[in-house]
N, C-alpha and C positions, 0 to 999 in steps of 0.2 A: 504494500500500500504506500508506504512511504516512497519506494521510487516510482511508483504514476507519479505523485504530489510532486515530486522531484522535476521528472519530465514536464507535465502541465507548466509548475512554475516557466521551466528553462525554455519551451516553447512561447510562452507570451514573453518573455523577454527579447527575445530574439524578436518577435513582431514588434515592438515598441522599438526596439531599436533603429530598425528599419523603415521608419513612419513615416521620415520628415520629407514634406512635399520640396519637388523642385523648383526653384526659382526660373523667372522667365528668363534669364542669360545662361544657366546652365542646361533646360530645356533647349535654348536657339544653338548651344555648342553641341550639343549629343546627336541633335538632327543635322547640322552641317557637317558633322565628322561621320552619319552613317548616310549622308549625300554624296561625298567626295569618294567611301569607300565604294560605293553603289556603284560612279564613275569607273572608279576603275576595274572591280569587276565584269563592267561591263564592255571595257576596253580589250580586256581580255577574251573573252565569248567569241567565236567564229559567226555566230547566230545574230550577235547586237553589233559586233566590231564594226560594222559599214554604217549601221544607224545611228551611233554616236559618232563616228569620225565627220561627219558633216558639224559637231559641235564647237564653238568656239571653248580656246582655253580656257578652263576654268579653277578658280581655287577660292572658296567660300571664306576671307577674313571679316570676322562679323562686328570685328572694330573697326572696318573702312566704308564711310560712307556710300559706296557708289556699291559697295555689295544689292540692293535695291534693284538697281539701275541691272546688275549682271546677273540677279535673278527674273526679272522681265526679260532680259533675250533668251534666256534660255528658254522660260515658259514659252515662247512664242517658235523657237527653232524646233522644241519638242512637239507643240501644240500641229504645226506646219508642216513637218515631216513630210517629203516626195513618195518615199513610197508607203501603198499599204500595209503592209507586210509588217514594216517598222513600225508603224502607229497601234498594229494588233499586238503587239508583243507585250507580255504583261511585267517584262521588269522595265522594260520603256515607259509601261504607264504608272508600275509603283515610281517610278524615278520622278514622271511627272508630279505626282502624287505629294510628294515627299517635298518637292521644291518649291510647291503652290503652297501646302502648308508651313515649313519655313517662313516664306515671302509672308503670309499670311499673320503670324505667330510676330515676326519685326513689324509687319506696318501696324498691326491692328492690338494684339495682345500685351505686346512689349512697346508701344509708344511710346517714346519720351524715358524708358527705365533702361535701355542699351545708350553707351556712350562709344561715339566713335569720335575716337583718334587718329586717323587720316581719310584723305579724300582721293587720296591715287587711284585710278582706275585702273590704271595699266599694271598695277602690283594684282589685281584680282588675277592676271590671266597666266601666271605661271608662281607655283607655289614657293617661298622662299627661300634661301639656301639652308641646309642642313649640316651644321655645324659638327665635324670630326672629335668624338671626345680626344683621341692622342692629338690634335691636331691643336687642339685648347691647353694641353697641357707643354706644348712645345713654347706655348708663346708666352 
């Protein structure tokens, strides 16, 4: 008896633990890091590779203002898609999915509570350099 009582406690502990909701900037980073990965899964695929290769570069920084600006071309290049084939594909359409919500989530949900700190566009379309740790520890 006493280890049910034991268990029961250790189970709701564990639920409490786990409780505390997401804020709206940790929500907009979890969905642009499983949009970028989406991308490049799907760069990979023999079956999507020609449907996203028609896409401009993309790299989701949700501190740059003009992210906005480069989540509207996208919705519009996926929405517009040439062929059919690419428009039925359903991780084509979670990816649309996903990027409309995003978009959706900054304009509307998170108004005014995300702060961006630059305006560079052209930093959106190829993702930063990736710093060497022995490379750091040489300098």
């Amino acid at each position: 008896m006493d280890l049910i009582k034991q268990l029961v406690f250790l189970s709701t502990f564990l639920v409490i633990v786990d409780c505390t909701p997401p804020t709206c900037y940790s929500s907009v980073l979890n969905l642009s890091k499983r949009i970028m990965k989406s991308l490049k899964r799907l760069q990979t695929f023999a079956i999507t590779k020609p449907c996203v290769a028609i896409l401009p570069n993309f790299y989701i920084d949700v501190h740059n203002s003009c992210v906005m600006i480069k989540l509207r071309d996208h919705l519009y290049f996926l929405d517009n898609l040439s062929s059919p084939r690419c428009q039925k594909l359903s991780r084509i359409t979670w990816l649309k999915v996903r990027i409309r919500r995003l978009y959706k989530i900054i304009n509307q949900v998170c108004y005014r509570d995300l702060v961006f700190f630059t305006d560079d566009c052209a930093a959106l379309e190829n993702p930063p350099p990736t710093q060497d740790p022995q490379e750091e520890l040489l300098n």
